[in-house]
C-alpha positions in Angstrom: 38.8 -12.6 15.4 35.7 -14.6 16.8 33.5 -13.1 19.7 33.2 -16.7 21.4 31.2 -14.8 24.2 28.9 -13.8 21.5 28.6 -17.3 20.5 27.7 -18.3 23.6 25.2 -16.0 24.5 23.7 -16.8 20.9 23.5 -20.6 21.7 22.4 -19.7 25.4 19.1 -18.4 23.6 18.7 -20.8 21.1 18.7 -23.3 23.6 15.8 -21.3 25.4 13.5 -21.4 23.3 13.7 -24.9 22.6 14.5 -24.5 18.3 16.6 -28.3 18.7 19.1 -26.9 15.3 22.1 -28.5 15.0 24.2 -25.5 13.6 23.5 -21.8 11.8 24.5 -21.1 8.4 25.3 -17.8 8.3 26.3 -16.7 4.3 26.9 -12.7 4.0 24.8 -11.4 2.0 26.0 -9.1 3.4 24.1 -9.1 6.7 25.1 -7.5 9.8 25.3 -10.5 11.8 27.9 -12.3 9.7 30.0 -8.9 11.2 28.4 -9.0 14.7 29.9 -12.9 15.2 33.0 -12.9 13.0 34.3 -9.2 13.7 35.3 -9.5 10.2 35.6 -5.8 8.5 35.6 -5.7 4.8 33.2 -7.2 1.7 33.6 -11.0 1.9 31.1 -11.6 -0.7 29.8 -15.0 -0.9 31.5 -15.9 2.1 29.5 -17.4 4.9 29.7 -19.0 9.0 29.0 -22.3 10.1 28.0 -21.8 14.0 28.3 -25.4 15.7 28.0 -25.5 19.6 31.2 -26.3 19.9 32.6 -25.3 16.6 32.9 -22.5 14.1 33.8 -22.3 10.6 34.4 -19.5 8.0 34.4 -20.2 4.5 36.0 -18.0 1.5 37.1 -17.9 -1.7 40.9 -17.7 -2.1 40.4 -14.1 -3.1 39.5 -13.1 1.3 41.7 -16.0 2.5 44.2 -13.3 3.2 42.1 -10.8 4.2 40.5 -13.4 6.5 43.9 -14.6 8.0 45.2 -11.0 8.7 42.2 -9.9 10.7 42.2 -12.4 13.2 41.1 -15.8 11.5 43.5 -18.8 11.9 42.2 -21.0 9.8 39.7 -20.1 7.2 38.1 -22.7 4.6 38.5 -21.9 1.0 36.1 -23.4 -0.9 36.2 -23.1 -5.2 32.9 -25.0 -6.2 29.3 -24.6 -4.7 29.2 -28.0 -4.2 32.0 -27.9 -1.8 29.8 -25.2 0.0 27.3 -27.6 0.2 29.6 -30.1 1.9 30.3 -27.9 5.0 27.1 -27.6 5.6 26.2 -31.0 5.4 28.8 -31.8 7.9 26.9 -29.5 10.3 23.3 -30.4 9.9 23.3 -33.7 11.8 19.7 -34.1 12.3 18.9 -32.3 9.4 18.0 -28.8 11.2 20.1 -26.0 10.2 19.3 -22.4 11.9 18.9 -19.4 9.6 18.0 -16.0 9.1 15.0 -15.9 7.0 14.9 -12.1 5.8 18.6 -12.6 4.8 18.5 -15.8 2.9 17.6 -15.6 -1.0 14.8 -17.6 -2.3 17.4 -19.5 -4.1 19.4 -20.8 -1.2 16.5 -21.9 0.5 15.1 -23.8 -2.0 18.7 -25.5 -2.6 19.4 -26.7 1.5 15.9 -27.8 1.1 16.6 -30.0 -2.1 19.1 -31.6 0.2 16.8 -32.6 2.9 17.4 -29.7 5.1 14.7 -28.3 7.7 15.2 -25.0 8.1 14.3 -22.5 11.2 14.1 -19.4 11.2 16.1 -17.9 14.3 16.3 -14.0 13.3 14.9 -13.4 16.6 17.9 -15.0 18.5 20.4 -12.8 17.1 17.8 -9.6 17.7 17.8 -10.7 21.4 21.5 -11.4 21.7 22.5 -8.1 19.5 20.5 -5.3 21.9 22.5 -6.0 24.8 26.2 -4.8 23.6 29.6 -5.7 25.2 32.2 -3.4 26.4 34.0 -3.1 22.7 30.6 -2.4 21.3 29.8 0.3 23.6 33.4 1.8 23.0 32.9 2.4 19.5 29.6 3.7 19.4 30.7 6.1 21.9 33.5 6.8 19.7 31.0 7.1 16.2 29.0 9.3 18.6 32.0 11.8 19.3 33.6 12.1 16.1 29.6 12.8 15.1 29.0 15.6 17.5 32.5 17.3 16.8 32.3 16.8 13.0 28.4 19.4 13.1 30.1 21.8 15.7 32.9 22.0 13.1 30.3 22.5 10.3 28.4 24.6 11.1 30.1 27.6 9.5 29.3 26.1 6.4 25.9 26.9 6.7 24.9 27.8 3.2 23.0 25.1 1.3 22.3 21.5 1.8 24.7 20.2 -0.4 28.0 22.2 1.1 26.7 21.6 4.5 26.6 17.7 3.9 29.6 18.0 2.4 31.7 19.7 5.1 30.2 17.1 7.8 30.7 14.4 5.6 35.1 15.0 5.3 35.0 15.9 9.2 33.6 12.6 9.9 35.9 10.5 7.2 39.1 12.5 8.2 38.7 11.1 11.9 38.6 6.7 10.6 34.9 6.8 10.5 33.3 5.8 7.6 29.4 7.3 7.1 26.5 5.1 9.0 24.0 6.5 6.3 23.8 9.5 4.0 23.6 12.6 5.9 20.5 14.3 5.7 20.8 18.2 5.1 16.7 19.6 4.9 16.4 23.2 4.5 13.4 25.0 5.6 10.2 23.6 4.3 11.9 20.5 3.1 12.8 19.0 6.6 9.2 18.6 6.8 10.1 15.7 5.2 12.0 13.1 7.6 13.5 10.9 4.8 14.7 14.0 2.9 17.7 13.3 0.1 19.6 16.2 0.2 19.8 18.3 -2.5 21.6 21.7 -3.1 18.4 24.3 -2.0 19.5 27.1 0.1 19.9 27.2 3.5 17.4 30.8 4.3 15.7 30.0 8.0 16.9 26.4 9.4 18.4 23.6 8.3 17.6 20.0 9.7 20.6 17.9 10.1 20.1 13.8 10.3 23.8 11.9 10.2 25.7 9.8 12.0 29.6 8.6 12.0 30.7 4.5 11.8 33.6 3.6 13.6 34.7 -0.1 13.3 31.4 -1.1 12.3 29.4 0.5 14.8 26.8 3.7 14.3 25.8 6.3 15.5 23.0 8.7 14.4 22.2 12.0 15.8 19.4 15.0 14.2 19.6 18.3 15.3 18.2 22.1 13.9 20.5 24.8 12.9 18.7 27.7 12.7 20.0 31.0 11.2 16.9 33.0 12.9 13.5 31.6 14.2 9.9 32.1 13.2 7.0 32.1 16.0 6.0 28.5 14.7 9.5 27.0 14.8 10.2 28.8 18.4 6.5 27.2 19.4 7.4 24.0 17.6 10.8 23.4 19.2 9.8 23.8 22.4 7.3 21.3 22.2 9.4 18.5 20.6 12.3 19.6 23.6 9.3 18.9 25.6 8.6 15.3 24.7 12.0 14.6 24.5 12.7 15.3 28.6 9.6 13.3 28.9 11.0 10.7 27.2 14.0 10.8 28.8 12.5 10.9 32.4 10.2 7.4 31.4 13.4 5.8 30.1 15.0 7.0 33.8 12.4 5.9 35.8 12.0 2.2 34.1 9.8 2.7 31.4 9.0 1.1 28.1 10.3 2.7 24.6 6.1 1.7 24.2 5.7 4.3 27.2 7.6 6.9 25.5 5.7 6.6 22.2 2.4 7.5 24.2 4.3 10.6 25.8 5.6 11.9 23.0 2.4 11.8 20.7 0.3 13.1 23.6 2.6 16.3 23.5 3.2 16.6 20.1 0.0 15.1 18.4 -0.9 15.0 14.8 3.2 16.4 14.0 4.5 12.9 15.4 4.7 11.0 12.5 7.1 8.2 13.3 8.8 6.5 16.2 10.0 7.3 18.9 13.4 6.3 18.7 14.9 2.1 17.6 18.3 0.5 19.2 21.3 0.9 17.5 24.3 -1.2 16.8 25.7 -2.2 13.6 23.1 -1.6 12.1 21.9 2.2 12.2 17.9 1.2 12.7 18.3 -2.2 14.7 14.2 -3.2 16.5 12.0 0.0 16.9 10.8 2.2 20.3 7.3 2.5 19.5 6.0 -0.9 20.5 8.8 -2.0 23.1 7.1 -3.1 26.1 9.9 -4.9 27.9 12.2 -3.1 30.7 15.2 -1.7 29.4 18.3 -3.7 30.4 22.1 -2.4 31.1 24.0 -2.7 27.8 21.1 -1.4 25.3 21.4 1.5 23.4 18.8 2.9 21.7 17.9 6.7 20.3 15.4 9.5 21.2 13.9 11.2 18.5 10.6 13.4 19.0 9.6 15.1 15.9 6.9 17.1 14.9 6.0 18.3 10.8 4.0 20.6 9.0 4.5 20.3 4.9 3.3 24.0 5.0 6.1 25.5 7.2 9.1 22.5 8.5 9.6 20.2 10.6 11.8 20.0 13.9 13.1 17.0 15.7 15.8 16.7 17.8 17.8 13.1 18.4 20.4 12.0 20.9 21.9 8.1 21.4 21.3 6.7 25.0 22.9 3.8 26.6 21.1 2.1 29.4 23.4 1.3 32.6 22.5 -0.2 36.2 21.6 3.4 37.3 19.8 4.0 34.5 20.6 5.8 31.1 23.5 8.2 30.5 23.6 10.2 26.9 26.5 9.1 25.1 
C-alpha cells in the first residue's frame, strides 16, 4: 500500500524550497520513513524506495517479494546483485541529483552514488515537515496505541510490587491487545525515578513507582508517564503538585496558540533547577519525532506531540507526569 497523498505532500515541499532533485532514494536501514511512505509492516532489510514525481518504485530481494505483494504492493522489483541496485537508481537521477536522508545513509553508500557521479541533498527536513502533520489513519492508530496504553497501567496496577513484575504485567496487557511495545517500559522505584532514562531492574516497589511506556499499534506510538504511589512523603505531595502545575500551564499556552518554545519557559519558571529535559517532542512512528523545547512555530491541526513536566532530586525521586495531545482547529484535545 502506497500513501500517494503522502507523496504528494512530500514533493509539494521539496519543490518549496527549491532542492531541484530528481528523485529520493529511500533504502531501509531501517528508517521510519521507508514505513511512513510505503505503509509497509515487517523487516525488509536491504530493501529500499525510489520516489519519482510521478513514479515510485520498491525494490526487494526475492526473500520480501511476497511479503511485499501481500501487503498492498503490486508490483515490486526484485533485485539479486548490487549492481542491479545501482541501475534503479541510475534510472532515476536524471540530472544527477538524488534526494536523501543524510542521518540514515551509511558512510558506505554515500561514498558509492557519489563514485557514480551522483550529487546528493540532504532532504531530512522535508520528511520532518511533511511527518508532523498526520492524516486521518495516523491519528486513528495513535489514538488506538494511546488506549490500549492507558487500559494496559489501570489493569496493572495491582501488580504493584517491584519494577520488574510491574513491567512485566503492562508489557502482556499491551501485546495481548495487537500492539507491539513503542520502547521498553520504564518501571523506577523510589529514588531511582530520579533518573528519567531509568532501565528497569527488579528493586522493590516501597513509596512510588514512576511508570514511562507506551503501546504501538500498526506502526504508530504512543508514550505516556505517570506515578503510582503506594503512600506520599511531604516532598513528593509538594513535588507533584508543582509538576501538575506546569503541566496545566502548559496545556493552557498550547490552548491559547502558543509555541512548545513557550511551554519550555513555563514549565522551568515553575519547576526550576528539577526540570532537566524537555518539555514534551511530536510523536508518530517514531516515539521521539522533533523536540518542544525550542519550537517556535504555531501549532497546526494534525500534530501531535506530548506534555511531560518533570522535576528530580537524586536524594529523594523524581515525579513527572506525561499525556499525548493532538492539535485540532479548536485547539488541542488529549488523546
Amino acid at each position: 500500500m502506497i500513501f500517494l497523498e503522502r507523496l504528494k505532500r512530500l514533493w509539494k515541499i521539496i519543490d518549496s524550497k527549491d532542492l531541484d532533485i530528481d528523485a529520493v532514494f529511500l533504502p531501509n536501514t531501517p528508517d521510519q520513513n521507508f514505513y511512513y511512505v510505503t505503509g509497509l509492516d515487517g523487516p525488509f532489510e536491504g530493501c529500499f524506495a525510489m520516489l519519482g514525481k510521478n513514479k515510485f518504485e520498491l525494490v526487494v530481494s526475492e526473500l520480501d517479494y511476497q511479503s511485499a505483494r501481500k501487503q498492498g504492493i503490486k508490483k515490486p522489483t526484485i533485485i539479486t546483485k548490487r549492481s542491479e541496485q545501482v541501475e534503479i537508481i541510475k534510472n532515476y537521477a536524471g540530472s544527477g541529483k538524488i534526494g536523501v536522508i543524510a542521518d540514515k545513509l551509511s558512510y558506505a553508500s554515500g561514498k558509492k552514488l557519489e563514485s557514480l557521479g551522483l550529487k546528493l541533498i540532504d532532504i531530512s527536513s522535508c520528511f520532518e515537515e511533511c511527518r508532523m502533520i498526520k492524516d486521518k489513519e495516523e491519528i486513528r492508530r495513535i489514538k488506538t496505541a494511546v488506549g490500549v496504553s492507558k487500559n494496559a497501567l489501570e489493569n496493572a496496577v495491582s501488580e504493584i510490587t517491584n519494577e520488574n513484575a510491574l513491567a512485566s504485567k503492562i508489557d502482556g496487557i499491551i501485546r495481548s491487545k495487537d500492539c507491539g511495545l513503542a520502547f521498553p517500559t520504564i518501571c523506577a522505584a523510589d529514588k531511582n525515578s530520579a533518573l528519567p532514562h531509568y532501565a528497569t531492574g527488579f528493586a522493590k516497589i516501597n513509596e512510588m513507582v514512576l511508570v514511562d511506556f507506551g503501546a504501538k499499534f500498526k506502526g504508530y506510538c504512543a508514550d505516556i508517564t505517570r506515578c503510582v504511589f503506594k503512600k506520599r512523603s511531604n516532598w513528593f505531595t509538594k513535588t507533584e503538585n508543582k509538576v501538575m502545575e506546569a503541566y496545566e500551564k502548559c496545556v493552557e499556552i498550547a490552548n491559547n496558540n502558543g509555541t512548545g518554545f513557550d511551554m519550555q519557559k513555563a514549565a522551568q519558571s515553575t519547576l526550576g533547577k528539577g526540570f532537566i529535559h524537555s518539555i514534551g517532542h511530536f510523536l508518530g512512528r517514531d516515539v521521539h519525532e522533533s523536540s518542544l523545547s525550542n519550537f517556535k512555530t504555531p501549532f497546526m491541526p494534525g500534530m501531535v506531540f506530548t506534555i511531560e513536566p518533570g522535576s528530580y532530586d537524586v536524594r529523594r525521586g523524581g515525579v513527572r507526569f506525561e499525556n499525548d495531545f493532538l492539535v485540532t482547529k479548536n485547539g488541542i484535545k488529549e488523546l
